[in-house]
VMD Tcl script that draws the C-alpha trace (Angstrom):
set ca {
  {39.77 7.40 61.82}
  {38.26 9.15 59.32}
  {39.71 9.18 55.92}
  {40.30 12.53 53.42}
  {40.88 12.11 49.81}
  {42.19 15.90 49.19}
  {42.75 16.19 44.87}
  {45.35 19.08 43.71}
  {47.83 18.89 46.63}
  {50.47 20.59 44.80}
  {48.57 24.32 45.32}
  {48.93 26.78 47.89}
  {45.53 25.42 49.26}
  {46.65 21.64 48.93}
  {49.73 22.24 50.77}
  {47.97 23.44 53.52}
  {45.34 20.79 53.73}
  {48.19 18.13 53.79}
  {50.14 20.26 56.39}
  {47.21 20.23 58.85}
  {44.88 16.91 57.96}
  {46.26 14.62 60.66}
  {45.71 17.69 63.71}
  {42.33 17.75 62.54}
  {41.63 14.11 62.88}
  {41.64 13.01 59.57}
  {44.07 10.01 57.98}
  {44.83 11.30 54.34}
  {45.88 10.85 50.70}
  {46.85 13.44 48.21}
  {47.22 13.52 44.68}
  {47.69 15.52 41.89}
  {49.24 15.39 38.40}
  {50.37 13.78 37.00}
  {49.22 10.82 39.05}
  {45.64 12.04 38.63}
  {44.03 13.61 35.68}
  {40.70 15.16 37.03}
  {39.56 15.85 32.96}
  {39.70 11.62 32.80}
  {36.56 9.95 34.24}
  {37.81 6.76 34.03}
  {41.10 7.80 35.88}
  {38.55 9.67 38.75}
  {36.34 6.73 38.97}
  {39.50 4.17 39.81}
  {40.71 6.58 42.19}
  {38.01 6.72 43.97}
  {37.11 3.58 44.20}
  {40.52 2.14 45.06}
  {40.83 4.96 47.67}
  {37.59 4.81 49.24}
  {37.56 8.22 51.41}
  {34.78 8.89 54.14}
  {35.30 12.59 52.65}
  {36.96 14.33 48.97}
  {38.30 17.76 49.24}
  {38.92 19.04 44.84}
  {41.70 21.58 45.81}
  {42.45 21.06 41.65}
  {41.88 23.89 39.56}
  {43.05 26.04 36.63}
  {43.17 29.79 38.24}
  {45.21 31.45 36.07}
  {42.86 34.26 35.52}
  {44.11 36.16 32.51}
  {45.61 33.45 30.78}
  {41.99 31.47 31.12}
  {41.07 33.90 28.04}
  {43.28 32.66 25.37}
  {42.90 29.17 27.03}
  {38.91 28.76 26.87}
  {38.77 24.98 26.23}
  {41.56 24.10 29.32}
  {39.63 26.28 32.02}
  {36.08 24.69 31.48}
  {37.74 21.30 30.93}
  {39.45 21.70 33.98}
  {37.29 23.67 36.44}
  {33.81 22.34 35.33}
  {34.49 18.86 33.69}
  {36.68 17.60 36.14}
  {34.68 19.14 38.86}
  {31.95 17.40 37.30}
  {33.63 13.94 36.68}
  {35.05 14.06 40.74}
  {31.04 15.28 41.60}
  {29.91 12.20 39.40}
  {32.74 9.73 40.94}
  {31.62 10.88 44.37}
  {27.58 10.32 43.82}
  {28.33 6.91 42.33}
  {30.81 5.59 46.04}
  {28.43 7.94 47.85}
  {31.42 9.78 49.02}
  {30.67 14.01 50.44}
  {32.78 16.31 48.48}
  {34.17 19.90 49.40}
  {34.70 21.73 45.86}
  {36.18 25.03 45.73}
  {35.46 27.75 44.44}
  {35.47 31.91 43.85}
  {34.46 35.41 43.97}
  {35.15 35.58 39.96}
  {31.39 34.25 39.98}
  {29.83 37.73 41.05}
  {30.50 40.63 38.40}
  {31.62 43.20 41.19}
  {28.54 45.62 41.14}
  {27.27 45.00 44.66}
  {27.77 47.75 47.34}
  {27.78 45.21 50.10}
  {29.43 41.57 50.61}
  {28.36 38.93 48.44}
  {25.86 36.04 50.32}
  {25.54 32.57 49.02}
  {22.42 33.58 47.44}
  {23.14 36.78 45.42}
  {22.80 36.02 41.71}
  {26.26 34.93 39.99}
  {27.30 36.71 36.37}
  {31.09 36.02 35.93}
  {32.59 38.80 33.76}
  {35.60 35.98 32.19}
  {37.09 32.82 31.36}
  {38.09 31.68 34.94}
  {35.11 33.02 36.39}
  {32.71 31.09 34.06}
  {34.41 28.01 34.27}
  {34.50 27.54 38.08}
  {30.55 29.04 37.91}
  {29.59 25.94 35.60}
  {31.60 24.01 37.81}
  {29.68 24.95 40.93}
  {26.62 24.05 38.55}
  {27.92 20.91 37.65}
  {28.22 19.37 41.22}
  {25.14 20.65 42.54}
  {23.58 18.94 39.69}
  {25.70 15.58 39.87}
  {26.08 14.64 43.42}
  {23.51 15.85 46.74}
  {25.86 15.72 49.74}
  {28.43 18.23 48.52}
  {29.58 21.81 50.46}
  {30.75 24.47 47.94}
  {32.99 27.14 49.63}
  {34.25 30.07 47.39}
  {36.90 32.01 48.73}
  {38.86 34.83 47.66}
  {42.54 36.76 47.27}
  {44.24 33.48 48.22}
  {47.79 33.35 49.12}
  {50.44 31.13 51.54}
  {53.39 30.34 52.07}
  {53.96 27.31 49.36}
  {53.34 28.37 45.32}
  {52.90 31.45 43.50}
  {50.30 34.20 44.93}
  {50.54 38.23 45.34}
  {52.11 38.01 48.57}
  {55.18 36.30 46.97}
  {55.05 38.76 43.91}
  {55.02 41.86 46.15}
  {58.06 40.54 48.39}
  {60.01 40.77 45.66}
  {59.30 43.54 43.90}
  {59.69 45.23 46.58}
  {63.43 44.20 46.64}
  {63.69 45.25 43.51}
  {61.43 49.05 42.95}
  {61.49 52.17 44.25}
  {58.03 52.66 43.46}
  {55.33 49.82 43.09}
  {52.59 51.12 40.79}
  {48.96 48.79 42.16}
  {45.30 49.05 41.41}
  {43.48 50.74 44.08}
  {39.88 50.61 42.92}
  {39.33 47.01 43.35}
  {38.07 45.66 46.79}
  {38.30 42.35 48.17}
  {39.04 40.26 51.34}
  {42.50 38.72 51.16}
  {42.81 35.24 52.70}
  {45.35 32.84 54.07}
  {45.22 29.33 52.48}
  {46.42 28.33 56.22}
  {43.41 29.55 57.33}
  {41.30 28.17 54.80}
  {42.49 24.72 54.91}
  {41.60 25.05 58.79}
  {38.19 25.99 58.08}
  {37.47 23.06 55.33}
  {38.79 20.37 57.59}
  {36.58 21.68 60.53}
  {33.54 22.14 57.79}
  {34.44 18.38 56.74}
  {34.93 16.92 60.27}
  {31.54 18.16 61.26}
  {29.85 17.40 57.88}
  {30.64 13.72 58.83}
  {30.23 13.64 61.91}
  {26.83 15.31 62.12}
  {23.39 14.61 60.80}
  {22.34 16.86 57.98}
  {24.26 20.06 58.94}
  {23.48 22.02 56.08}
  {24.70 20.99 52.35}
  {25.12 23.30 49.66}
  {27.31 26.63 49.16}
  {29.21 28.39 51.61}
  {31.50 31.67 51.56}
  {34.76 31.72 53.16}
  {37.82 34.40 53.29}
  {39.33 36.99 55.50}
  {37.82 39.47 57.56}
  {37.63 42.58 56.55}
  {37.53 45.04 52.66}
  {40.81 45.96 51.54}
  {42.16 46.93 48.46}
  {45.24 45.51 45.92}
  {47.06 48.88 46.75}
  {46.39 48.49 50.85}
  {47.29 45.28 50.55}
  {50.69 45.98 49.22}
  {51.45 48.63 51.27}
  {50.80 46.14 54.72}
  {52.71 43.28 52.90}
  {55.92 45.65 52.63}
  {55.16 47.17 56.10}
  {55.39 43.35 57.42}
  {58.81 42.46 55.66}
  {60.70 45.78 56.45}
  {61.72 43.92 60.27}
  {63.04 40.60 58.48}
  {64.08 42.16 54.66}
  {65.76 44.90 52.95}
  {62.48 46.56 50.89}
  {63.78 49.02 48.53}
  {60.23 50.35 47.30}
  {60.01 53.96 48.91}
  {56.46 54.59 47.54}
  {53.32 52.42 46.62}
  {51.56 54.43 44.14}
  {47.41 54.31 44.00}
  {46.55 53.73 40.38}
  {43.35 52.38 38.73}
  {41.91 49.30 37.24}
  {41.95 51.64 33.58}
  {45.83 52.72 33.97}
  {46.46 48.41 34.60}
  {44.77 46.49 32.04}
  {44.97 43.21 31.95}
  {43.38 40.62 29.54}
  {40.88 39.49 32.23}
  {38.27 41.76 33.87}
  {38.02 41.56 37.11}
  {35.43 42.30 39.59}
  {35.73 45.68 41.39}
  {34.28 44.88 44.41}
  {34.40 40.69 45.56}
  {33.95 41.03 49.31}
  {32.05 37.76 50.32}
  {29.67 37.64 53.33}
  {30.75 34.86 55.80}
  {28.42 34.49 58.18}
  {26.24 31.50 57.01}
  {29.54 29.13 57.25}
  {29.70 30.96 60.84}
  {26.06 30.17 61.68}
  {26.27 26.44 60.26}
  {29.55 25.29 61.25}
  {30.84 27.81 63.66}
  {33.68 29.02 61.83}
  {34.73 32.30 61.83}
  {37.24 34.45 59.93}
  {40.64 35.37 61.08}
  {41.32 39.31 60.51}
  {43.09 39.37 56.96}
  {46.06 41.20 58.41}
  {46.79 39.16 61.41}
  {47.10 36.54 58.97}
  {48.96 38.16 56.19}
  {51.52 39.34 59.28}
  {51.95 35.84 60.00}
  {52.04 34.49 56.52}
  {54.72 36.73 55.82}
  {56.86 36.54 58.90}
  {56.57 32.80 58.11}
  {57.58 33.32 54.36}
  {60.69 35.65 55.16}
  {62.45 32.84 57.68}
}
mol new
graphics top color blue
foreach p $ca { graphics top sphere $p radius 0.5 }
foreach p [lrange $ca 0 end-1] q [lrange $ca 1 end] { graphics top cylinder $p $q radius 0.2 }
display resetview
């Protein structure tokens, strides 16, 4: 049986890996902190060794976008140090790795989805860090898969989905950005597609290293978004919010920028590994049914 090492199982993403590792065919560990501190080489390299995975999933990372800019030195240590130090661990056992990462690398000008291949200009904090993290194991170790994904949410730790829920217990009106696109995605689904990416990157001769894209199908916006995520809880909740008001990025600022349009292109991971996205709101609807009982 094959064995996953999968770092930062406390997120929504890590959750999900744990949940569904053993249907996929792997035998796992998890850890997180304050068991394992990713910014500590020394603690990585132990780990690693003492573990000794066929595969390492780094599911670890600071994403807390806007608070990234008045924590600079935390966000780079975390999402391209100990990216790095896991990337160097990895190279040194000779141990694959699946890093994660995001559409904060692209700046939001393109008109169409993002490829693998467009050129990256992060516009903050989290965006640069996970961008020089990306850097940072392509440099350190060769056999490594890169997926960035997008709008995550689940049903374990804090996402939108969660927010919205309930606030709309609580408003009349929700006021949300409608000028930024994006492709919301279920860490369910997510999880499902890195296992079956890992599985087959193990199982089969040079499949294709390198970066990948990976979210849900289909462009929606923060404001659609909300409105869908209330039209899914109204059967199983009380929703008090009458109205979900349009607004724009300019009427909502926050200390981050954010890109205005992130929609990623997923057909490479399609055309290498056969995986395919799941419609974003056939997942939310499930995500949410799932939340609410």
């Amino acid at each position: 049986m094959m064995k996953l090492l999968i770092i930062g199982h406390k997120g929504q993403l890590g959750f999900e890996l744990v949940k569904q590792a053993p249907k996929a065919g792997f035998e796992y560990e998890a850890v997180d902190l304050p068991e394992i501190d990713i910014t500590n080489q020394a603690q990585v390299n132990v780990l690693i060794e003492t573990s000794k995975p066929s595969l390492l999933i780094n599911a670890a990372a600071y994403t807390a976008v806007d608070k990234a800019e008045t924590e600079p030195e935390l966000a780079f240590k975390v999402n391209r140090d100990g990216a790095e130090n896991i990337a160097q661990a990895c190279a040194k056992a000779d141990i694959p790795m699946i890093h994660i990462s995001t559409d904060y690398v692209f700046d939001g000008q393109n008109t169409r989805p993002y490829r693998e291949d467009d050129p990256v200009c992060p516009l903050g904090i989290y965006g640069k860090s996970k961008e020089e993290g990306e850097r940072a194991v392509r440099a350190a170790l060769k056999n490594h898969i890169i997926i960035r994904t997008a709008w995550l949410y689940g049903v374990h730790g804090h996402n939108f989905v969660k927010t919205m829920l309930k606030l709309g217990q609580e408003r009349d009106v929700l006021r949300v950005v409608a000028d930024q696109h994006g492709c919301p995605t279920s860490a369910a689904d997510l999880a499902e597609a890195i296992l079956s990416v890992g599985m087959q990157s193990l199982l089969v001769e040079n499949l294709g290293w390198g970066t990948y894209h990976y979210c849900g199908q289909g462009i929606t916006s923060w404001h659609e978004f909300t409105e869908k995520i209330l039209e899914f809880a109204k059967p199983h909740i009380e929703i008090k919010t009458r109205k979900v008001e349009a607004i724009t990025t300019a009427e909502y600022p926050t200390p981050a920028k954010r890109p205005m349009f992130s929609a990623l292109d997923c057909s490479k991971i399609g055309k290498y590994f056969a995986v395919i996205s799941k419609l974003w709101h056939t997942s939310l609807k499930n995500t949410v049914e799932t939340i609410l009982k």
